[in-house]
C-alpha positions as CSV (number, residue, x, y, z in Angstrom):
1,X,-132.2,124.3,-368.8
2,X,-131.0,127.1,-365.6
3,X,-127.8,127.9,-365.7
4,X,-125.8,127.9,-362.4
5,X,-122.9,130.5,-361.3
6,X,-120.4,127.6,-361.8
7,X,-118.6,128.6,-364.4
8,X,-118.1,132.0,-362.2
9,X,-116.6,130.1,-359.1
10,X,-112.9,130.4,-358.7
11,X,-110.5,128.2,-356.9
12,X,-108.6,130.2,-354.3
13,X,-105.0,128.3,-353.0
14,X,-103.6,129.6,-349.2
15,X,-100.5,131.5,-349.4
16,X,-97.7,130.7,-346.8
17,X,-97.1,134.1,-346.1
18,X,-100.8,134.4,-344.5
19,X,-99.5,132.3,-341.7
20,X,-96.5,134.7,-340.9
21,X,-98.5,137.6,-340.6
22,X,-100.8,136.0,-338.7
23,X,-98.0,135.9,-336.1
24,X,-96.5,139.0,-336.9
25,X,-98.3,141.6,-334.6
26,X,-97.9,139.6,-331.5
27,X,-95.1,139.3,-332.1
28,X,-94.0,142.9,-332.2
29,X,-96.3,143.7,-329.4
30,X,-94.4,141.1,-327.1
31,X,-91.3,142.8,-328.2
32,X,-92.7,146.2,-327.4
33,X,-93.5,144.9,-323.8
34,X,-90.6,143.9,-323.1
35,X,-88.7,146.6,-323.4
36,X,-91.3,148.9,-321.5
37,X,-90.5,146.0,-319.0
38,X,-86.8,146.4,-319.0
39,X,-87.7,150.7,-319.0
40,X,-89.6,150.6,-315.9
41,X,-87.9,147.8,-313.9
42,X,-85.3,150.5,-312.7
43,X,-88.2,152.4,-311.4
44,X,-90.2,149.6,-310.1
45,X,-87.1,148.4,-308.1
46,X,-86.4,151.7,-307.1
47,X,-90.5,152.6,-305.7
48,X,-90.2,149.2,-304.1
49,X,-86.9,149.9,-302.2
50,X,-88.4,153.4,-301.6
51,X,-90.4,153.9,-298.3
52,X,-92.6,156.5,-299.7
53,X,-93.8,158.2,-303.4
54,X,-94.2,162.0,-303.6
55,X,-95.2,163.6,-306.7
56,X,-92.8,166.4,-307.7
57,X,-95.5,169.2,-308.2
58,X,-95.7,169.1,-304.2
59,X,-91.7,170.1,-303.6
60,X,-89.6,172.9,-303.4
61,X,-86.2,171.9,-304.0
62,X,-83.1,174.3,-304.3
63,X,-78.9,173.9,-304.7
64,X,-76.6,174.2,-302.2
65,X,-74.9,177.2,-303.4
66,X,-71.4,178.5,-301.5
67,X,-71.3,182.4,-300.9
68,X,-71.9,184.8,-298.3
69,X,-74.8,184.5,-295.6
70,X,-76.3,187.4,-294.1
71,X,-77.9,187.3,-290.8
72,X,-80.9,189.7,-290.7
73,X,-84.1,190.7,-289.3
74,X,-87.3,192.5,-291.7
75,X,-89.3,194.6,-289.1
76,X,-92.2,197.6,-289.7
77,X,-90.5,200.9,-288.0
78,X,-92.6,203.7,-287.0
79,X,-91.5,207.1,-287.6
80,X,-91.0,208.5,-283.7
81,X,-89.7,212.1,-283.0
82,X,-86.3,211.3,-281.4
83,X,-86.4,214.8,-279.4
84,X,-90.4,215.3,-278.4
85,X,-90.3,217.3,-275.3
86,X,-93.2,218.1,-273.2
87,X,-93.4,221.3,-271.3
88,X,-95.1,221.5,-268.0
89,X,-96.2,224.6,-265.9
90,X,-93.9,225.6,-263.7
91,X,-96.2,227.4,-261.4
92,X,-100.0,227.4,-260.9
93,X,-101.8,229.8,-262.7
94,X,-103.7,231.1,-265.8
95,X,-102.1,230.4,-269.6
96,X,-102.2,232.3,-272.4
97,X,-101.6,230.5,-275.8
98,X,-99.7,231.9,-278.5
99,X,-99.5,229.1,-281.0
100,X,-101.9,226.2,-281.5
101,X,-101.4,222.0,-282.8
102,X,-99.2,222.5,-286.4
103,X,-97.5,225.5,-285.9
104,X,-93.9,225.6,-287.0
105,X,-91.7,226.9,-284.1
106,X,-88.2,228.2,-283.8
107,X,-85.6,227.9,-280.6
108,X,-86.4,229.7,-278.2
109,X,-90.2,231.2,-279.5
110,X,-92.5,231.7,-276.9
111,X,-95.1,229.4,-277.0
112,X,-97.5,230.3,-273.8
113,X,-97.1,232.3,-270.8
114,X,-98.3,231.6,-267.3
115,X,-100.0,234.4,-265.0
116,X,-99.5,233.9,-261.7
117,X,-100.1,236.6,-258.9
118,X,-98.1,234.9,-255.9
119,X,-94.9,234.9,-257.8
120,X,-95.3,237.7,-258.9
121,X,-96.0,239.3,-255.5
122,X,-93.2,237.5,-254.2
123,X,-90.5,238.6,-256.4
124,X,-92.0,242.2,-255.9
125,X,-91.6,241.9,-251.9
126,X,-88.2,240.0,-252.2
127,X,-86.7,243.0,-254.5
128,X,-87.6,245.7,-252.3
129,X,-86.0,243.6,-249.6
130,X,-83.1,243.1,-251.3
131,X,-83.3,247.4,-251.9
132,X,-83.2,247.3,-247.6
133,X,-80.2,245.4,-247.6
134,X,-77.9,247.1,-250.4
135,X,-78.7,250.0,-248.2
136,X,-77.6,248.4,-244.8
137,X,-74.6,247.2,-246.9
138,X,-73.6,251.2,-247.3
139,X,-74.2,252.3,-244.2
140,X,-72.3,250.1,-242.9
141,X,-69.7,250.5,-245.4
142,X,-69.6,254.2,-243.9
143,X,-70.2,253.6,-240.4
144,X,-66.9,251.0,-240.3
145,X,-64.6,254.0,-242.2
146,X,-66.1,256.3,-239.7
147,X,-64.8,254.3,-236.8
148,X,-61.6,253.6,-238.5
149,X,-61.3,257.3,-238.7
150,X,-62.4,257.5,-235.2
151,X,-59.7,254.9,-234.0
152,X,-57.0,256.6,-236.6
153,X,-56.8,259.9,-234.8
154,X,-57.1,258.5,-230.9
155,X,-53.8,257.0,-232.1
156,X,-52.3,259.8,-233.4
157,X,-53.1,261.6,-230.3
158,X,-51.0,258.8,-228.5
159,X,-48.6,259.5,-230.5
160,X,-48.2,262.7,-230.3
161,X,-48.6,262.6,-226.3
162,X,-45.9,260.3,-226.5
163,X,-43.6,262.7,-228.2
164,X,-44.6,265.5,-225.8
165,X,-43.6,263.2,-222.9
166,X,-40.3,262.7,-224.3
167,X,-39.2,266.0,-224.9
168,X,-40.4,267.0,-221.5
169,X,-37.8,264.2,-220.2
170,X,-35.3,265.7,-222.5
171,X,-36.0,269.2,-221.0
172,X,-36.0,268.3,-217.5
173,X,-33.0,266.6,-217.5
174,X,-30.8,269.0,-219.5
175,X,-31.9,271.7,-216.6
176,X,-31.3,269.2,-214.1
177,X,-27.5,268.8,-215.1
178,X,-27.8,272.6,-214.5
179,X,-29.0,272.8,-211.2
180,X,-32.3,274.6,-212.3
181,X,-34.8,271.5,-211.7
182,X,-35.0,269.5,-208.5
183,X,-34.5,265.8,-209.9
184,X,-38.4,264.9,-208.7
185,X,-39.7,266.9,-212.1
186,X,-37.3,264.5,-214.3
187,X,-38.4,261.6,-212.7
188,X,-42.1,262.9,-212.6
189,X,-41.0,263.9,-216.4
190,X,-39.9,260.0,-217.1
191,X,-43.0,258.6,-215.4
192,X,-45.0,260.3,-218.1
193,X,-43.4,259.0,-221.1
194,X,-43.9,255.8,-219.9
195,X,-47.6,256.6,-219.3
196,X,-47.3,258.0,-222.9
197,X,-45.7,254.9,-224.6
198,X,-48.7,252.5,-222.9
199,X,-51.0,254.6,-224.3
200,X,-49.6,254.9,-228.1
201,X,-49.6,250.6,-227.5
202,X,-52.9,250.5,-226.9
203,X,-54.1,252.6,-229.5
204,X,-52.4,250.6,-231.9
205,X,-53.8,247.2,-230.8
206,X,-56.8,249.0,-230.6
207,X,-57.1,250.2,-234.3
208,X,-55.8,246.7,-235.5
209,X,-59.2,245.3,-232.9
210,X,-61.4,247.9,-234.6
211,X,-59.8,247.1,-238.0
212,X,-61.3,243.4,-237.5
213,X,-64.7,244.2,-236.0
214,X,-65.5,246.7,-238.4
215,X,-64.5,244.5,-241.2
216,X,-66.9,241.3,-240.2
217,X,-69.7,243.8,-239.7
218,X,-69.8,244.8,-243.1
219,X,-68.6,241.3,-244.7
220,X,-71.8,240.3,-242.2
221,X,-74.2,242.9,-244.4
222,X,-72.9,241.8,-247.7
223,X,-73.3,237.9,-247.3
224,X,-76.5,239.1,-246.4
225,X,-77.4,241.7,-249.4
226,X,-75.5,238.7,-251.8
227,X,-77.8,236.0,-250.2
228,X,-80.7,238.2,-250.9
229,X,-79.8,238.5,-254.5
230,X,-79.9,234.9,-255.1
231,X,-83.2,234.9,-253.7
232,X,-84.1,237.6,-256.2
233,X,-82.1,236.0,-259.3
234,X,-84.3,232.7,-258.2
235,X,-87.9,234.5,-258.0
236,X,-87.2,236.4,-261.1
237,X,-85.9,233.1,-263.4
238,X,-89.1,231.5,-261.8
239,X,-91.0,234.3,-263.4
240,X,-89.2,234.7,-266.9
241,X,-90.0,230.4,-266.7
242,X,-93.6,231.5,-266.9
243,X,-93.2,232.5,-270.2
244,X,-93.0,228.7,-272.2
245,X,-90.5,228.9,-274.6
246,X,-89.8,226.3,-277.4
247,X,-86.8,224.4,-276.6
248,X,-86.1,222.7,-279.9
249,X,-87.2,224.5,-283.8
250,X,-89.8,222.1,-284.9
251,X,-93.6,221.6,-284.3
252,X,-95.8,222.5,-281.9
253,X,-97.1,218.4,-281.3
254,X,-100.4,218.1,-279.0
255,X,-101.8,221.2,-276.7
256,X,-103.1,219.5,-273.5
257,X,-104.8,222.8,-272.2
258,X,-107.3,225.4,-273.2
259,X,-106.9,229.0,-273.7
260,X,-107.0,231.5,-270.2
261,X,-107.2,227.6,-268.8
262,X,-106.0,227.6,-264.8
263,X,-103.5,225.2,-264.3
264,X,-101.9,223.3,-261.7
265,X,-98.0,223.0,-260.9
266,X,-96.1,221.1,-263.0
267,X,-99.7,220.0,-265.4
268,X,-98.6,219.0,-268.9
269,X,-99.0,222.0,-271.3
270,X,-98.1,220.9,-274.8
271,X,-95.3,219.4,-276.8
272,X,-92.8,220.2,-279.5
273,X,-91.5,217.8,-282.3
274,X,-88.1,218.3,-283.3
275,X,-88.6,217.6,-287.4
276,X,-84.8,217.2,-287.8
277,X,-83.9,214.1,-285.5
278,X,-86.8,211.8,-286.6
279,X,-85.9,208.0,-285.7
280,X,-87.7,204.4,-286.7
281,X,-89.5,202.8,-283.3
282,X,-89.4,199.0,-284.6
283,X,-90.5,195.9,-282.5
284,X,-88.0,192.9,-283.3
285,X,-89.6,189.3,-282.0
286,X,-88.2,188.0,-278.9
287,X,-86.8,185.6,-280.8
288,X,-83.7,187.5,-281.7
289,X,-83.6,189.7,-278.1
290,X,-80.2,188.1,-277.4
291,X,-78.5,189.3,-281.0
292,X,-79.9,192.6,-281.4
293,X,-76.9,195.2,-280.7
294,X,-76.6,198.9,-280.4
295,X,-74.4,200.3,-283.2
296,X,-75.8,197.3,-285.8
297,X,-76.5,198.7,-289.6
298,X,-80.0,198.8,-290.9
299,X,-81.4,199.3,-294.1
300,X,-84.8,201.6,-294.2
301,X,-87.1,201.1,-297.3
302,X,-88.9,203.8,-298.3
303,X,-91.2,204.6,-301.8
304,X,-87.9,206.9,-302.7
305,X,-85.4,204.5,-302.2
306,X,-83.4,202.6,-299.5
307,X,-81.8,204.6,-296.8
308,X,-79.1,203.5,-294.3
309,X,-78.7,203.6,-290.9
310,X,-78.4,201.8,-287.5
311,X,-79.7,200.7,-284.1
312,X,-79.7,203.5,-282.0
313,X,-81.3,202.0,-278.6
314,X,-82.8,198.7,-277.4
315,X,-85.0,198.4,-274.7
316,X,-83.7,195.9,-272.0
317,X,-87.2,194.1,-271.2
318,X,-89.4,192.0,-273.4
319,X,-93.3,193.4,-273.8
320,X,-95.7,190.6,-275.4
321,X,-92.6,188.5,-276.9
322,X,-91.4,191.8,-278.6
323,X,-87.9,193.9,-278.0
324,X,-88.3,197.6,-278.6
325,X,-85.5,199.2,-280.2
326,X,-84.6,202.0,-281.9
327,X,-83.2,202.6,-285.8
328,X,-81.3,206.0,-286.6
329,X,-80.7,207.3,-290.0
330,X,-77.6,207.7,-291.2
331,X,-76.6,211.1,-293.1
332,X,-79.6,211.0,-295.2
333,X,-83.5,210.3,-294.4
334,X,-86.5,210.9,-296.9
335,X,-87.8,213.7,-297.6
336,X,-91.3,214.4,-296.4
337,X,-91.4,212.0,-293.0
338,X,-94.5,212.1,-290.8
339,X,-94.7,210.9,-287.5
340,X,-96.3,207.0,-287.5
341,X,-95.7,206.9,-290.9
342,X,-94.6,202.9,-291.6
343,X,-91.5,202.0,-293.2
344,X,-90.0,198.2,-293.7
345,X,-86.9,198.3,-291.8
346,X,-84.3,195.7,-292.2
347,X,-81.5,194.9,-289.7
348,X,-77.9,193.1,-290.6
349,X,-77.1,191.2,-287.1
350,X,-73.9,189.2,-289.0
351,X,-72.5,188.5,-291.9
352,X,-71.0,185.0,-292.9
353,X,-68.9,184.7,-296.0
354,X,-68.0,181.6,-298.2
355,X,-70.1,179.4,-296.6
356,X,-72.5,176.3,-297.7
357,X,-76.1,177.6,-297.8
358,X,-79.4,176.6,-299.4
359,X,-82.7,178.6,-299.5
360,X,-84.3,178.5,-296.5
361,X,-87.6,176.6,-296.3
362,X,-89.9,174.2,-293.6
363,X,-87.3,171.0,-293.6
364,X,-85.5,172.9,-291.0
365,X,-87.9,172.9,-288.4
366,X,-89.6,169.8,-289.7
367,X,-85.6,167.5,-289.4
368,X,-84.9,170.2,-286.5
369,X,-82.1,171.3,-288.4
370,X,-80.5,167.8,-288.3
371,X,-81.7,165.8,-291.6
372,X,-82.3,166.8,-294.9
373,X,-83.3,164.8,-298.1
374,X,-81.1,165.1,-300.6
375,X,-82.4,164.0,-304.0
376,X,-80.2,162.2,-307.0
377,X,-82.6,161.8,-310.1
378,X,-86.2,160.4,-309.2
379,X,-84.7,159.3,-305.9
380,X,-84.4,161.8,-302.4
381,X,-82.1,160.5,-299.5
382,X,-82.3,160.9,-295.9
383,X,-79.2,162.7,-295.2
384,X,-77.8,163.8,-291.5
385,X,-76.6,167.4,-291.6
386,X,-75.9,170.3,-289.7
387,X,-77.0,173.8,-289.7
388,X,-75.3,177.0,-288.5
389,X,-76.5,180.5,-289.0
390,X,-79.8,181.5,-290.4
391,X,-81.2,184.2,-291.6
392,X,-84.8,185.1,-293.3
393,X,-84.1,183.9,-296.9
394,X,-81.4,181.2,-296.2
395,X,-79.6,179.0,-293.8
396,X,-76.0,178.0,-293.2
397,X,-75.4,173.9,-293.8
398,X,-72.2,173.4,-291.9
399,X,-71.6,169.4,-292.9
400,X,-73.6,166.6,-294.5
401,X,-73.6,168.2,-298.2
402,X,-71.7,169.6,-300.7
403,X,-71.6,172.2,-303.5
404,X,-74.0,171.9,-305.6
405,X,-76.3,168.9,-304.2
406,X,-80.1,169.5,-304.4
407,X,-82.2,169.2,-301.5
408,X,-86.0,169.4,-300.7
409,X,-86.8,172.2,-298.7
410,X,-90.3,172.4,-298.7
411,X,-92.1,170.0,-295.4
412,X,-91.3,166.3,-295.5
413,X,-94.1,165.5,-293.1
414,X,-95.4,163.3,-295.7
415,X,-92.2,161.4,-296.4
416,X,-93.1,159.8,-293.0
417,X,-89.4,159.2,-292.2
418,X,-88.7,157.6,-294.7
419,X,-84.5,156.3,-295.7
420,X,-85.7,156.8,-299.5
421,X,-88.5,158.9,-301.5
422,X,-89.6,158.7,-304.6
423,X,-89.9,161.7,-306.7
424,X,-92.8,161.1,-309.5
């Protein structure tokens, strides 16, 4: 007889507790989905009211912060020579050149000098006419105290006659009284002192005439010996002119000629740079052409440090939507400046102080300063708001926010207008 595997079979009874853990796991995985339910049905509500969903790796979004907004403008200068003359030829002729492009130069130096024969000549004829007249001036000098001399003793002559003529009246009638002289010799002897007085009259009146005459003869030569030497003085500054001097200590700049070159009048020469009284040549966008002032402070950058200083000049046109101005330094410059050497110039147009400002970004030009989204949580608002000043790293908010709110302020093209944005 084959033995079965009976006697190994075992009778197995169900447990109860099978049955609740058969409905144990979906149980706790309905639980589990309902709260993720009740967790994202504030956010489903919220992208469903929302117009738009942005993720946040795509915005820049700053705090309104209160403090003190400065109005500025960043431009590249250009290191310009503020004194650069040029000096021209005053006269045609042939240069000589004494220094060349590089050489320092003091005040005063003689840089070139200019030969030119016709000046030259012409100073030489001038002087030796001006010798002609100094000697005209003398003679007549002597010739007018001759005369005066002249005149001087015809009236002392009168004067004497005149005195003869009265003691002969004096004589005549004494020896009249006396019965010695008819009375026709005292009356001949009266008729000549009268004679005698006429003529001492005339002399008089004739020295004081002569006086006169003799005196505008020679004024006459010397206005025209003092004319002469103005002529002289003139030729002879023209020719000391031909020798260029430096009018500035510095560096000779560009020489525009050749050596033993002929020249015209007035042709360029060369040029001097004045090293001490360097200024920045900076070209501000048109932009800010109405607030740029003379007398605004700037700041100059340089590897050494910053440096202070302040518009000097602004030019009044507008070249390819550019203003030229000008930037001084103040009491101290760098060391070591080079004409056209760049430097990052930056200049303070105004200053506002304890105001609302935000850093500034594209949502200005993109809500034309007039919306901004403000975000709270996961959530950004269309807000109105207004802007004031601006400058290159922030922007004034005048009403619509407050301390301390957060704003996008990168573009908000892609929010598409909308009242509400998520933030994911």
């Amino acid at each position: 007889m084959i033995r079965d595997t009976s006697a190994q079979d075992r009778l197995i009874v169900p447990e109860r507790s099978s049955k609740l853990r058969r409905w144990l796991w979906p149980g706790v995985a309905a639980a589990a989905g309902l709260v993720l339910l009740l967790w994202l049905l504030p956010a489903a509500l919220r992208t469903l009211a929302a117009g738009a969903s942005v993720s946040a790796t795509r915005l820049r979004i700053a705090t309104v912060q209160r403090g003190t907004l400065v109005r500025d403008v960043s431009v590249q200068g250009r290191v310009v020579a503020a004194v650069s003359p040029t000096l021209y030829a005053p006269a045609p002729g042939t240069v000589t050149l004494d220094v060349v492009a590089g050489d320092k130069v003091e005040k005063g130096q003689v840089l070139a000098e200019l030969y030119s024969p016709e000046l030259t000549n012409r100073l030489a004829q001038e002087q030796a006419a001006l010798q002609g007249m100094e000697v005209d001036y003398e003679r007549a000098q002597i010739e007018a105290r001759r005369k005066r001399l002249d005149t001087q003793r015809a009236l002392d002559q009168a004067a004497i006659d005149r005195k003869t003529a009265e003691r002969e009246v004096e004589r005549t009638t004494k020896a009249f009284k006396l019965g010695a002289l008819p009375e026709i010799d005292v009356l001949r002897a009266q008729d000549a002192l009268e004679k005698a007085d006429i003529a001492l009259d005339n002399a008089r009146k004739g020295v004081a005439l002569d006086h006169d005459g003799l005196a505008f003869e020679v004024q006459a030569k010397k206005l025209a010996r003092d004319r002469q030497q103005l002529l002289v003085a003139e030729l002879q500054r023209q020719v000391d002119a031909l020798k260029i001097r430096s009018p500035v200590a510095g560096q000779v700049g560009q020489v525009q000629v050749a050596q033993k070159a002929n020249v015209a009048l007035n042709a360029p020469l060369l040029s001097v740079v004045d090293l001490s009284a360097l200024e920045l040549e900076v070209q501000v966008p048109e932009v800010f052409a109405h607030d740029i002032a003379i007398g605004m402070p700037a700041e100059i950058q340089d590897t050494s440090g910053m440096y202070k200083g302040e518009v000097g000049a602004v030019s009044p046109e507008v070249v390819n939507g550019q203003v030229t101005a000008r930037v001084r330094f103040g009491k101290t410059k760098p060391a070591g400046l080079r004409q056209n050497q760049r430097l990052t110039t930056r200049i303070f147009i105004d200053t506002h102080p304890n105001v609302l400002m935000v850093e500034r970004g594209p949502f200005v030009d993109a809500g034309a300063g007039r919306v901004a989204y403000v975000v709270h949580g996961d959530v950004a608002e269309r807000t109105p708001i207004q802007v004031g000043a601006m400058s290159l790293n922030a922007v004034e908010i005048v009403s619509g926010v407050k301390q301390g709110d957060r704003i996008v302020i990168s573009g908000t093209d892609e929010f598409n207008g909308a009242e509400r944005v998520t933030i994911h």
